[in-house]
C-alpha positions in Angstrom: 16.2 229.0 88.3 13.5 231.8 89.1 15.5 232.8 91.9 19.0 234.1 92.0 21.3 233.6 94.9 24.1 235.6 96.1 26.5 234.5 98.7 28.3 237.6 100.2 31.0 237.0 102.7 32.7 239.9 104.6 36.2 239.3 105.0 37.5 242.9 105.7 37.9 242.3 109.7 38.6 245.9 110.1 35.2 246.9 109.0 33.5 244.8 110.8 33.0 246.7 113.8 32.4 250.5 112.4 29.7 248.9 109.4 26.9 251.2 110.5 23.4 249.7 110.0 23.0 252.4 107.3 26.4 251.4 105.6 24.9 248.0 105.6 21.2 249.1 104.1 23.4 250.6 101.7 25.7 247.0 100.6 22.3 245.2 100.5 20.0 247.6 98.5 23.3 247.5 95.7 22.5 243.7 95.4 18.2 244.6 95.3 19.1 247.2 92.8 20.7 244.5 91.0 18.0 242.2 90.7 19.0 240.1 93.2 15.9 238.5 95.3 17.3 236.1 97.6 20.4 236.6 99.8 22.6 234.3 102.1 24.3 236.4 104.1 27.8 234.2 105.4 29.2 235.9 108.2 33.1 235.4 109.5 32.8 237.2 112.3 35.6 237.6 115.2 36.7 234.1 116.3 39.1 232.6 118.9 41.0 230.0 118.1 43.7 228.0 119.5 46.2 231.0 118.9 44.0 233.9 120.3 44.3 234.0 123.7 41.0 236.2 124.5 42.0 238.8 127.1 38.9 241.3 125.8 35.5 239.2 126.0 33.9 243.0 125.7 35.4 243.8 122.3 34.6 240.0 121.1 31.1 240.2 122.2 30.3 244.4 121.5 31.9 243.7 117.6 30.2 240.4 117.0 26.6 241.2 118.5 26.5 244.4 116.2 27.8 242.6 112.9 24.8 240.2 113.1 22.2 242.6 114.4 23.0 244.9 111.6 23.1 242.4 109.6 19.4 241.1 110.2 18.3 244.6 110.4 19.4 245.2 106.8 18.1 242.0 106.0 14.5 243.2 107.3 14.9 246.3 105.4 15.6 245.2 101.9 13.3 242.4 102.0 15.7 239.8 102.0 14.2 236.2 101.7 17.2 233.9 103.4 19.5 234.2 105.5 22.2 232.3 106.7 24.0 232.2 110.1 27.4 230.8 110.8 27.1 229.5 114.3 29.5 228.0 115.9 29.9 224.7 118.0 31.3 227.0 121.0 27.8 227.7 121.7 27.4 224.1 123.5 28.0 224.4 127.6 31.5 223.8 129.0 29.8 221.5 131.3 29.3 219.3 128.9 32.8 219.5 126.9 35.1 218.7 130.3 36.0 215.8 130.2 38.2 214.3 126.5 35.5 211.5 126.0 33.0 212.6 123.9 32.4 209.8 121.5 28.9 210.1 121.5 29.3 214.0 120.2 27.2 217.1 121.2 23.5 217.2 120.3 21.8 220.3 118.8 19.7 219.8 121.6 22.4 220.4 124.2 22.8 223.6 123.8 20.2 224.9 126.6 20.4 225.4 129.7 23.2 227.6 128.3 26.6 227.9 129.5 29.5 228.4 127.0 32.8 228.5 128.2 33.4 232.2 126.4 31.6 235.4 125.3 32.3 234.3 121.6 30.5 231.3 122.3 27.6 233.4 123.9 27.2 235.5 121.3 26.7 233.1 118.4 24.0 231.2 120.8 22.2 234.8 121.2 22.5 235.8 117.2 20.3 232.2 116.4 17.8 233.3 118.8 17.8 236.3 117.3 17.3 234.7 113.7 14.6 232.9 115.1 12.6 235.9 116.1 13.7 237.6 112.4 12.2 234.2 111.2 9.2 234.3 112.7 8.5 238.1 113.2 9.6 239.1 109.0 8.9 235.8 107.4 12.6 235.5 106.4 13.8 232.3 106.0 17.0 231.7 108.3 19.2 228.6 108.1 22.2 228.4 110.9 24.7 225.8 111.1 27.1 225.1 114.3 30.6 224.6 112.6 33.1 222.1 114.0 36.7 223.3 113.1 36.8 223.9 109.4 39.8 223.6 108.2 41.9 223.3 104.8 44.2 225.2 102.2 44.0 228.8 101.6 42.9 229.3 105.6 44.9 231.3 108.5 48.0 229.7 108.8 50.3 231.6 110.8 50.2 235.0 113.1 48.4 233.2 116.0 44.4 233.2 114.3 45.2 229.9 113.0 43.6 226.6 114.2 45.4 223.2 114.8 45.1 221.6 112.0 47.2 225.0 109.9 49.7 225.6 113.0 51.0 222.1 113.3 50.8 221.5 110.0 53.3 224.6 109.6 55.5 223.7 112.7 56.0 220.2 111.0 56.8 221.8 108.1 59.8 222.9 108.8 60.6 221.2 111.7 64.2 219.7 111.1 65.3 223.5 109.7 64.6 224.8 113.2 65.2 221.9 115.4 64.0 218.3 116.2 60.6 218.7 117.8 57.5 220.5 117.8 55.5 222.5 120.3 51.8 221.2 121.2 49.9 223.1 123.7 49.2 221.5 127.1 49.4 217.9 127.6 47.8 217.1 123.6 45.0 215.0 125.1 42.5 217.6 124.8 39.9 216.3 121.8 38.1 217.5 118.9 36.8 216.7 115.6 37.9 218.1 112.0 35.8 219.3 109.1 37.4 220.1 105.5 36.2 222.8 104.1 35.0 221.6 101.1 32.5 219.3 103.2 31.3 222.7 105.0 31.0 224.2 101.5 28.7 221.1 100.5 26.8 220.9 103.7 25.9 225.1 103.8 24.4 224.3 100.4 22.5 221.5 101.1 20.8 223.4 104.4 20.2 226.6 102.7 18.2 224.7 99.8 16.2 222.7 102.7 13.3 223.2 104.4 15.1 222.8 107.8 15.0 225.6 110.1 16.6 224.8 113.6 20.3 225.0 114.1 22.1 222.5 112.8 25.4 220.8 113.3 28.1 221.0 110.4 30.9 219.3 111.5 33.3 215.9 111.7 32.1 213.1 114.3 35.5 211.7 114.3 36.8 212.7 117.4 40.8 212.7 117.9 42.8 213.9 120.3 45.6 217.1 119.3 48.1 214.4 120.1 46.6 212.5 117.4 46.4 214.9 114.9 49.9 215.7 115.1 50.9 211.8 114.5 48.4 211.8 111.0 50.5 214.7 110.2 54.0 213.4 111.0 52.6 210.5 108.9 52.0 212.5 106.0 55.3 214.9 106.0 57.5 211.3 107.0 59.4 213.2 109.2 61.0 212.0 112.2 61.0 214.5 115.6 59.6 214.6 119.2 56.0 216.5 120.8 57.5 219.0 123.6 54.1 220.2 125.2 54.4 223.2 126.7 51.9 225.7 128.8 49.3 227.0 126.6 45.5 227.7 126.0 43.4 224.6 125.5 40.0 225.6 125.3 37.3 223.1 126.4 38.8 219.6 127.5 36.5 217.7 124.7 33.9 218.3 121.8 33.3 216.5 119.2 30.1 216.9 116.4 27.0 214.3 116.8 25.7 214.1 113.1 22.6 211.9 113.9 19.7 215.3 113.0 21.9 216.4 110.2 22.2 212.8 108.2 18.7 212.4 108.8 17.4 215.7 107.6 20.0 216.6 105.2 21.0 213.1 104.5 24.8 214.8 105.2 27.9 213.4 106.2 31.5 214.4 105.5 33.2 213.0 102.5 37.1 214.0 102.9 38.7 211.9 105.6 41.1 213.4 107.8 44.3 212.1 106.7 43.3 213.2 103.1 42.3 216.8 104.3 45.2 217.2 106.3 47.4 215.9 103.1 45.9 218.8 100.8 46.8 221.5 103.8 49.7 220.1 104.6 50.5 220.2 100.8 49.0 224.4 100.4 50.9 225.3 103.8 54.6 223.7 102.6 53.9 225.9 99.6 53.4 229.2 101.4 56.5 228.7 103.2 58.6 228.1 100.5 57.4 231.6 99.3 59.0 233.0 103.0 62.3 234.7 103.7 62.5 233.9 107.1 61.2 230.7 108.6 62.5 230.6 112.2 59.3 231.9 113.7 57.0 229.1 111.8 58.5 226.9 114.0 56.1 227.9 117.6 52.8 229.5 118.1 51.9 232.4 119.6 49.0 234.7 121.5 47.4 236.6 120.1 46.9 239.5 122.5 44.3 242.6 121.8 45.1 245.8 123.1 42.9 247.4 126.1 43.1 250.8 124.8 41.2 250.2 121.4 37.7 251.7 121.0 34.9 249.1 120.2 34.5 248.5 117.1 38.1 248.7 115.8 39.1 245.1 116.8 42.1 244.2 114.8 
């Protein structure tokens, strides 16, 4: 290959917020001074998930917006040639995800006239206009993908980051060392769709090597509902216990991934099914918490709650 690529993913959440632009100019010209001529820049920025109930939209926004505009800043400055976004699909209007029947999925296109439920979702939607402009005003090639809950081994599985597919996987886990049931939050009918991560992993690849430049959607198109997902799971532990639902966040009533752009300019679709996915986490997750002491609190989820009195950029 005449080009090298370097895929650099910043997982140190504490840093996020206090990386300076000139800290960053600093990361990137290391990888220029190394030869290094193209760069995909993979961002895991602050997130909500099921277990984070956002009570600070400020910090979300504040920490995110300056992670990817320092990010593309450096980018300009060390003559970076691609870069990739990780978008999310919480950019799509909470008009549109109300209601639990979304079989027909979300289109790229419906992302405009713009309304997402949250600040997260927001600020993703703002950073791929921003890449636009980078795109068109620097000549750097952008690629950004809208991810559909990625899940699978080695992700968050406990402390109240993790998404559905990792917290009831844990609760079933141990379920008849606790007690008989499980805990879902809110009534279960709520929908979504499921991506492993190894099918992200293939489908980042296959967009940063194209010639596509519009947002795209990475994600599963088989919709289930969180009462579902907990029966392929049961399946898989065979386990007997109950679903007690109890009052909790939600999120958006439905959403689900329309793959119709992305199989016809990528010629992408998921490979892992859902019941096989779920197997391999189900699998990884049992395996952590055989390495545990103490159990008892695998069995529920929890908030996660962010202080008020923390300075911007020092989100935890």
């Amino acid at each position: 290959m005449n080009e090298l690529a370097l895929t650099v993913t910043l997982n140190n959440d504490n840093a996020f917020g206090n990386l300076t632009k000139e800290q960053t100019i600093m990361i990137f010209q290391t990888f220029k001074d190394a030869k290094y001529n193209k760069c995909l820049m993979n961002m895991r920025n602050k997130y909500i998930t099921y277990g984070i109930y956002n009570n600070m939209h400020s910090a979300i926004m504040f920490n995110n917006t300056m992670i990817s505009c320092n990010l593309l800043e450096a980018s300009r400055e060390c003559g970076v040639k691609k870069f990739f976004f990780a978008s999310s699909a919480c950019v799509y209007p909470e008009y549109k995800q109300s209601w639990t029947d979304l079989d027909q999925g979300l289109k790229e296109i419906d992302a405009w006239p713009a309304q997402p439920q949250d600040a997260y979702g927001l600020e993703k939607l703002y950073t791929e206009e921003l890449c636009k402009h980078y795109a068109n005003d620097y000549n750097i090639k952008v690629r950004i993908a809208r991810f559909h809950n990625i899940y699978g081994p080695m992700g968050t599985w406990k402390g109240g980051r993790e998404k559905a597919p990792a917290a009831l996987c844990r609760k079933i886990a141990v379920v008849n060392d606790i007690n008989n049931y499980i805990e879902v939050w809110g009534d279960g009918l709520q929908t979504r769709s499921f991506m492993y991560v190894d099918d992200c992993i293939d489908g980042i690849m296959k967009l940063v090597e194209s010639d596509v430049d519009v947002p795209v959607n990475l994600g599963s198109d088989r919709m289930v509902s969180i009462n579902e997902l907990a029966d392929i799971i049961k399946n898989i532990s065979a386990k007997s216990f109950d679903i007690k639902h109890v009052p909790g966040p939600m999120g958006v009533r439905g959403r689900n991934s329309n793959n119709d752009y992305v199989k016809e300019v990528l010629g992408w679709k998921p490979k892992v099914s859902l019941e096989q996915g779920l197997a391999m986490t189900y699998k990884w997750i049992c395996s952590q918490i055989a390495m545990a002491n103490d159990v008892a609190d695998f069995a529920y989820s929890k908030t996660y709650q962010i202080e008020h009195n923390i300075p911007l950029g020092a989100l935890p």
